[in-house]
N, C-alpha and C positions, 0 to 999 in steps of 0.2 A: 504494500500500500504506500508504502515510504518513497519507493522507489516512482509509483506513479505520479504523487504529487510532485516530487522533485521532477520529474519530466515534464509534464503539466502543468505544472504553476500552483501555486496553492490560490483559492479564490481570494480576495483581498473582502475583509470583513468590512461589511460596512459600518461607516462610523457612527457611534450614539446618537439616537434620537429621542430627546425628551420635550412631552409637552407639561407645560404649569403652567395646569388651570386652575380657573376660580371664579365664583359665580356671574359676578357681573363683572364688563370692561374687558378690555384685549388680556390674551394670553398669549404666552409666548412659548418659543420653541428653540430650545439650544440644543444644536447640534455646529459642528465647522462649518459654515456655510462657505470661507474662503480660505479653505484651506489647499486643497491640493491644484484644482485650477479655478483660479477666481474668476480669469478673464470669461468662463463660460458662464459663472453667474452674473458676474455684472451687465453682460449681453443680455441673458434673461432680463433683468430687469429695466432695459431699455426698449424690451422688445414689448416693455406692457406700454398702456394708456398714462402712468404716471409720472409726472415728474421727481427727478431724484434731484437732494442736496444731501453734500458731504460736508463735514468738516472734521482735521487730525489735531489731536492734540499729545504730546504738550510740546514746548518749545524747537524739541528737538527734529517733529517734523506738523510743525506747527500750520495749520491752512486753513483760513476761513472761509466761511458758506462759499460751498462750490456747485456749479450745476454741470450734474451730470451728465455729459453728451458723449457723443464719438469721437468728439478734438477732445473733452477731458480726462475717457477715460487712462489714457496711460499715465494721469496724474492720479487718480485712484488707484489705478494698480502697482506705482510706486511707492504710494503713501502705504498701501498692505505691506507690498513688502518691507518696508522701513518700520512700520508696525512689529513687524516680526523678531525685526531683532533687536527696536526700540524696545527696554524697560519703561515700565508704567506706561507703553502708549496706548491712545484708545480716537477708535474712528467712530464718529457716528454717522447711521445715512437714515433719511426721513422720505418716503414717498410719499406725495402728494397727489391732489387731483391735478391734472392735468390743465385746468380753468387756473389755473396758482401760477400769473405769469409772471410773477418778481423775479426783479434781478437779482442775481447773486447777492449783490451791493444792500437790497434792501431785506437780503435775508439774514439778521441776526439771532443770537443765542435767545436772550429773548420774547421774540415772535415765535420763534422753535418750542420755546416752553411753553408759550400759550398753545399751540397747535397742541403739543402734546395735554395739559392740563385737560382740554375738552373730548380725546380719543382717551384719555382714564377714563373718564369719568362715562363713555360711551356716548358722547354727546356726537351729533350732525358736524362733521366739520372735512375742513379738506386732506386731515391724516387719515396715511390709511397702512402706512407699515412704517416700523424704526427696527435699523439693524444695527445694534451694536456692537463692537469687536475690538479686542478680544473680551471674550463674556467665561462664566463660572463655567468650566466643562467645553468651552468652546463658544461660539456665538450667541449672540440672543436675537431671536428677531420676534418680535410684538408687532401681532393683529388682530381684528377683532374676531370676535369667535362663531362670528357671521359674514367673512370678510366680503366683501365686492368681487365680482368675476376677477375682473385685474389681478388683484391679490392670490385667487384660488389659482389660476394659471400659472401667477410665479410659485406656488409654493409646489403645484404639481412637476412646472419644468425644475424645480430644485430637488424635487423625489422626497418632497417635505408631506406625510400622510399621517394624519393625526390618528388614521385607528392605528397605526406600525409603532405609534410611538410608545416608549415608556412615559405614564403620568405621574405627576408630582403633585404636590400642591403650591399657589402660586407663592405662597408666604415663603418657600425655600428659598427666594431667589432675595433672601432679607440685603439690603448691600447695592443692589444690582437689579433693581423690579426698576419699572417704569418710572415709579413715582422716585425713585433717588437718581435718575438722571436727569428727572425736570428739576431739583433739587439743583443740580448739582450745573445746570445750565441757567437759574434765576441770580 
């Protein structure tokens, strides 16, 4: 048997997928989301209706609100990698509705926490996914738990399937939930 997996290949495991839920308001789902090839997730998520902003922190690969396109992305997928081997660094990306024409320029830390404070709380608004990185175990990305086709399409083209997942409860994610990066952005 040894012998045919050594010829074959061994399958390569797929990597943890957990959902933390909880009753009301987005839940979230850590698993790597940009870990081995990002370049294909970040395609996925230009390939929906939403608009994306990023921004790195901390100093060392420091960026503010960026909008995500074609000409940007190989400044996101430098900022990962610099993520990677940056201590304490951490990206966030916010998809928006697509109607959300701000510039770059007028998108601050700020307006982000507001966006986010009304997608807590499940309120109407034009959030509709935050992908944090690096997160507890690997990524986090926060959607609602009704998400909009958009969202359902990226989470399918990412092979993100809430029945395959291991559940939690949202309270684990103490540190690192939603509500301590609007914190931690006001």
């Amino acid at each position: 048997m040894d012998w045919l997996l050594g010829r074959f290949g061994r399958t390569r495991a797929r990597p943890p997928l957990v959902c933390y839920l909880r009753e009301n308001g987005p839940i979230a789902y850590g698993t790597p989301l940009f870990g081995a090839d990002p370049r294909e997730r970040a395609d996925a998520m230009l390939n929906t209706d939403l608009t994306w902003f990023w921004t790195a922190r901390p100093e060392s690969i420091a960026r503010e609100w960026t909008h995500l396109t074609r000409w940007s992305l190989a400044a996101l997928l430098a900022d990962l990698d610099a993520a990677r081997s940056a201590a304490a660094s951490h990206i966030l990306v916010v998809g928006v509705d697509d109607g959300v024409r701000d510039s770059p320029g007028e998108i601050a830390d700020a307006r982000v926490a507001g966006w986010m404070r009304g997608f807590a709380a499940a309120a109407a608004g034009p959030l509709h996914a935050v992908v944090t990185h690096p997160g507890p175990g690997g990524d986090l990305l926060f959607v609602a738990q009704q998400p909009p086709e958009s969202v359902r399409a990226l989470l399918q083209a990412w092979g993100i399937n809430r029945d395959k997942a291991e559940r939690k409860s949202y309270a684990r994610l103490h540190g690192n939930a939603l509500e301590d990066l609007i914190r931690s952005l006001a």
